[in-house]
C-alpha distance (Angstrom), angle and dihedral (degrees) to the residues before:
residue distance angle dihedral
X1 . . .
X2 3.99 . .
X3 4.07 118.8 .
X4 3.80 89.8 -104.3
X5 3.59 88.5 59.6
X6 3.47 96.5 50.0
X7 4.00 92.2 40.0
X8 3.74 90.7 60.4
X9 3.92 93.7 57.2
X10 3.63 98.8 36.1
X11 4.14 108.2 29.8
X12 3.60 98.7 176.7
X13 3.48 92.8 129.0
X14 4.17 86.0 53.6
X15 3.67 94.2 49.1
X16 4.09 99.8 56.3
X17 3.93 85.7 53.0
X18 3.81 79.8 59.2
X19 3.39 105.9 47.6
X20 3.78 110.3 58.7
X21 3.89 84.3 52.7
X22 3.76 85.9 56.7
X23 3.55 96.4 57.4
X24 3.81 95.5 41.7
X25 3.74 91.6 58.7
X26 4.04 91.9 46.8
X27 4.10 81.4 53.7
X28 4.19 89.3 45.2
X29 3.97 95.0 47.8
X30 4.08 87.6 38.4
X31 4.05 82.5 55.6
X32 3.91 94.0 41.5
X33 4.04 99.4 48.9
X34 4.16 88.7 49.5
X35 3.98 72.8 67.2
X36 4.21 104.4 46.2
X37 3.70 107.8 87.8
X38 3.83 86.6 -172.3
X39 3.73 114.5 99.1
X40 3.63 89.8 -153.9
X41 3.83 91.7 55.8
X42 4.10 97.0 46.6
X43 3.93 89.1 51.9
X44 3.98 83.1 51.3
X45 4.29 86.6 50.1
X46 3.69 92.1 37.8
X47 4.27 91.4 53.2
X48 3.88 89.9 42.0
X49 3.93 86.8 48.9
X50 3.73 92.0 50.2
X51 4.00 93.0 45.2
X52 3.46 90.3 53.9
X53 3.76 105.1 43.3
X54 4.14 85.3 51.5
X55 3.73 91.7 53.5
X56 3.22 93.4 51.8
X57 3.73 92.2 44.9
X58 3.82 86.1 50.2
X59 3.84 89.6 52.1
X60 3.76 95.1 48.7
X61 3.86 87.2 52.0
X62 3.78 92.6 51.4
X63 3.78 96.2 56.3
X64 3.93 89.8 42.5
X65 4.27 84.5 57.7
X66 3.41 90.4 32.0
X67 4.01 94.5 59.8
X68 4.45 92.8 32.0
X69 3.98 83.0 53.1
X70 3.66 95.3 70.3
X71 3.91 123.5 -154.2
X72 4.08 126.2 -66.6
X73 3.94 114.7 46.2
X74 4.12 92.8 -5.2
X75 3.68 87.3 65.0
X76 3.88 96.7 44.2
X77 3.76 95.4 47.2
X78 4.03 84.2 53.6
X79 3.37 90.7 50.3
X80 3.64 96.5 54.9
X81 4.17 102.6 44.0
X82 3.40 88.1 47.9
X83 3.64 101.5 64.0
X84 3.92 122.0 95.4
X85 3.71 114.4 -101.3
């Protein structure tokens, strides 16, 4: 097996790049809607906050399964309910 193998079924590596952009757009948009006036507009900031902070939450979860699954058949059923239908 070669390391690009192995990164496309377990992309842990991919998913901490991710992550720490996650959270510093949650703390832009947090900064921006202090600014909207528009109630309309700070719901809009407040659901894009929320979407954000639980996809990172779901990507934190994911690499704490990912690493308590193991290797072998753990890895390979990952790999499989993870994919987009």
């Amino acid at each position: 097996m070669t390391n690009k193998y192995l990164s496309n079924i377990y992309p842990l590596p991919d998913t901490q790049n991710v992550n720490p952009g996650l959270h510093r757009l949650v703390n832009e948009l947090r900064q921006y809607s202090a600014q909207v006036m528009d109630s309309r507009g700070q719901a809009l900031f407040a659901t894009s906050m929320e979407l954000l902070t639980d996809l990172a939450r779901a990507l934190d979860d994911s690499e704490k399964t990912s690493v308590v699954e193991g290797s072998g058949a753990g890895r390979q059923n990952a790999k499989i309910t993870s994919r987009p239908r």
